[in-house]
C-alpha positions as CSV (number, residue, x, y, z in Angstrom):
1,X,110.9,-14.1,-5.3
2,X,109.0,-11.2,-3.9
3,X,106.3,-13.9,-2.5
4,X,108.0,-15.3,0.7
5,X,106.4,-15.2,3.7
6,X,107.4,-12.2,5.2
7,X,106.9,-10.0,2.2
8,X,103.6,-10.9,2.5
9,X,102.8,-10.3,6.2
10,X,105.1,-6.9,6.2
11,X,102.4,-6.2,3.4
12,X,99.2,-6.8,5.4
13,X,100.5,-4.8,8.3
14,X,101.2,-1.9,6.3
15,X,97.5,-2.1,4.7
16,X,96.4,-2.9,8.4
17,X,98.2,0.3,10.0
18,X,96.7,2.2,6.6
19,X,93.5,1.1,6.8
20,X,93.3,2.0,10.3
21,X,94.9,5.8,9.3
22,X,92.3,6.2,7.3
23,X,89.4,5.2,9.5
24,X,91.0,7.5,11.6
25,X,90.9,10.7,9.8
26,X,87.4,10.5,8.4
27,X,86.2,10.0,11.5
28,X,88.4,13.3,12.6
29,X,87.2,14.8,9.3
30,X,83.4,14.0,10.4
31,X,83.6,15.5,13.3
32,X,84.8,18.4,12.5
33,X,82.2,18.8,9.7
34,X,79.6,18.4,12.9
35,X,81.0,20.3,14.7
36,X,80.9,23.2,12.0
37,X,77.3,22.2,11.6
38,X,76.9,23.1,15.1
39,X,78.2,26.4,14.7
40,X,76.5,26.9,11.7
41,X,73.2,26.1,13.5
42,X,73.8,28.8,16.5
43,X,74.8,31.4,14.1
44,X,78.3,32.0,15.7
45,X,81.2,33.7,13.6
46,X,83.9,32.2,12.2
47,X,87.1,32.5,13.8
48,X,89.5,32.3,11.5
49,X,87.8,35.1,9.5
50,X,89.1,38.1,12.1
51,X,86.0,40.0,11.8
52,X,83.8,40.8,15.0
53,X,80.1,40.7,15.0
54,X,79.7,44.5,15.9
């Protein structure tokens, strides 16, 4: 019953649009690991901490 067609294509799409979701956020999540690397690298301060470098 729950093999027409439709059920099947309404299937792919959603593993298509999730699939592509994913991709999405690891490659959101990678750069924002590089782009704390960066930071890292040239010794700046956190932001989010609140403290000043003096």
């Amino acid at each position: 019953m729950n093999d027409r067609p439709d059920d099947k294509k309404k299937q792919e799409t959603r593993e298509e649009r999730l699939r592509a979701a994913l991709r999405a956020n690891l490659q959101r999540r990678k750069a924002q690991a590089r782009a704390r690397a960066a930071d890292d690298k040239t010794g700046r301060q956190d932001s989010d901490t609140g403290k000043d470098d003096a």
